[in-house]
N, C-alpha and C positions, 0 to 999 in steps of 0.2 A: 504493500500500500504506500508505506514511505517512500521505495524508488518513486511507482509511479508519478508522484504527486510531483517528486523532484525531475522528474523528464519533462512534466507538464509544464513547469515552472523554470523551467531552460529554454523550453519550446515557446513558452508566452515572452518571456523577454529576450528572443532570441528575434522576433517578430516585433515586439516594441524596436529594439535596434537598430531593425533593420528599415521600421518605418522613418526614424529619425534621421538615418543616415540618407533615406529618401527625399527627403521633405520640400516640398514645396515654396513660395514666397508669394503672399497675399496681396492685395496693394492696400493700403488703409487710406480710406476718401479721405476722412480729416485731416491727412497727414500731407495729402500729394496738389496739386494743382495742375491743370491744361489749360491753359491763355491763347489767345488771339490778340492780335490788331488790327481795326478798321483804318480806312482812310478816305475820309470824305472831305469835298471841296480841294482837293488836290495838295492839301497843307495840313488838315486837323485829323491829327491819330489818338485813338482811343483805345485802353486797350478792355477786354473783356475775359469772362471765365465761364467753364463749364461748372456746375456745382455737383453732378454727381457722377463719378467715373468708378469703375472695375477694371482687377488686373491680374495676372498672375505670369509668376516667371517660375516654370516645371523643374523639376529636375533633371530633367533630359536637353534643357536649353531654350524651350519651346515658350516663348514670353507673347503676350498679349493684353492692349488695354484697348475697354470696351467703353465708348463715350455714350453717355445716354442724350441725345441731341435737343430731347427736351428742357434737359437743365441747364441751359447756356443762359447766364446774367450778363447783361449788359447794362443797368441800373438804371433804365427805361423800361416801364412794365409792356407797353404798347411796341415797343422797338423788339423783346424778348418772343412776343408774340409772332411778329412780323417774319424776323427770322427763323423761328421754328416752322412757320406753315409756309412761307414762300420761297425760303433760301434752303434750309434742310427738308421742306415736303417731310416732318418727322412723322407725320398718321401714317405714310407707306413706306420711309427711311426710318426708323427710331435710333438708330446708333451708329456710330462709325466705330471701325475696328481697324487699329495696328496690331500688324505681328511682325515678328522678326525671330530669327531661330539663332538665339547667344549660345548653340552649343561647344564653339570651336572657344567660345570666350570662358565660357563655363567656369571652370578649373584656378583661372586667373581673379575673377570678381566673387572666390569666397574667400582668398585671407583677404583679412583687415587691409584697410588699407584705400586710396584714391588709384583710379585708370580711366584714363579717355579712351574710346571706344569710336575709332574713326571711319566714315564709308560703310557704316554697316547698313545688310541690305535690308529694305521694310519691303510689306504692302501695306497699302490703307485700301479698307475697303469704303468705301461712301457714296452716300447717292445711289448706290446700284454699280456701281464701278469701283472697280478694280486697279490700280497701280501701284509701281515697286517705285520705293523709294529710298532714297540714300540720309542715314541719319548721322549725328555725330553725337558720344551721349558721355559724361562725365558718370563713374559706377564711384560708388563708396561703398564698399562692407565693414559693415560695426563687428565688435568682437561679438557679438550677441549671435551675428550670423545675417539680422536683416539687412535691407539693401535700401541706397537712394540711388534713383536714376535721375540724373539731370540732364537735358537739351544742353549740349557745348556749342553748339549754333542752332538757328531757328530755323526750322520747318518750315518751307515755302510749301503752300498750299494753294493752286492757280483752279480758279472757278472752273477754266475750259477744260479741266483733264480729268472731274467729275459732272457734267452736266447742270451746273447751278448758276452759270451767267444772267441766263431768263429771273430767275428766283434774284438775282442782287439787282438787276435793272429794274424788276417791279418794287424791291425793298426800296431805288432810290427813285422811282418816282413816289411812293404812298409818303416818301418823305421829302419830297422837294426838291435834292439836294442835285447841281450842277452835277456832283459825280461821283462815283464811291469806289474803290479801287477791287479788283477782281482778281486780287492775288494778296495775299495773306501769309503775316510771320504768324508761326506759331508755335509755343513754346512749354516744355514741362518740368516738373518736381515733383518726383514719385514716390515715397518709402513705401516699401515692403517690407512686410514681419515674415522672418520663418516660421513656416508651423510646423 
């Protein structure tokens, strides 16, 4: 009875180990940030945030953040709207999704420690389209094990290479404005907890 209990009890933390040794990395909303800049009238930039994003980065490399396009603050209640229904179409887009595969990084971004992460390749999915894109991302791992991802330059994100040019022209006629520019910095700050 006593061996068994004792195999049992090698076997169960043999399996806790082996999950730890696996583990994954969450994103924590409170903790991360996705920004944008407008540019309207050819001179006034603005910049804005998404308020609720998901993330995770696998143990296998396999990283992904999910933006929910409803939550984009622009600190205009009517402007919020505008671009959620005419610029995201979010009732038949609700989300955009980055992904990039850090397995080749892997190895490197769990000791402690700062690495820039140069030309790595993404896709964004948005709109209904699909594109690869090239990011550049400052990695920090804490001793703890979790992770900050930061943009070490900004994401250009051009209306025509997701189908939303129509959705900012009518955003800049409901608001008046001579012009609003159709290519976009945009920018992040992500921690991630091991679990």
């Amino acid at each position: 009875m006593f061996k068994t209990l004792a195999i049992a009890g090698l076997s169960l933390s043999s399996v806790v180990m082996s999950n730890a040794a696996h583990a994954d990395w969450q994103l924590v909303n409170d903790k991360s940030q996705l920004s944008f800049v407008s540019i309207k009238k050819d001179a006034i930039a603005e910049a804005h945030h998404f308020t609720n994003i998901e993330g995770k980065l696998s143990e296998r490399g396999t990283f992904s953040v999910n933006v929910d396009l409803t939550s984009a603050e622009t600190l205009i209640p009517i402007r919020n709207e505008r671009l959620t229904q005419f610029v995201f179409e979010a009732a038949k887009f609700p989300s955009a999704i980055l992904t990039a595969d850090l397995s080749a990084q892997l190895n490197t971004i769990k000791q402690p420690g700062q690495y820039v992460l140069k030309d790595l390749e993404a896709e964004l999915d948005f709109h209904g389209n699909k594109k690869p894109l090239k990011i550049n991302v400052l990695v920090s791992s804490a001793e703890n094990g979790d992770l900050s991802v930061s943009s070490f330059s900004p994401v250009i994100v051009n209306s025509e290479d997701f189908g939303v040019t129509e959705g900012v022209k009518k955003l800049q006629q409901l608001a008046g404005l001579p012009s609003v520019a159709t290519a976009v910095p945009v920018t992040f700050a992500l921690t991630l907890k091991k679990q």
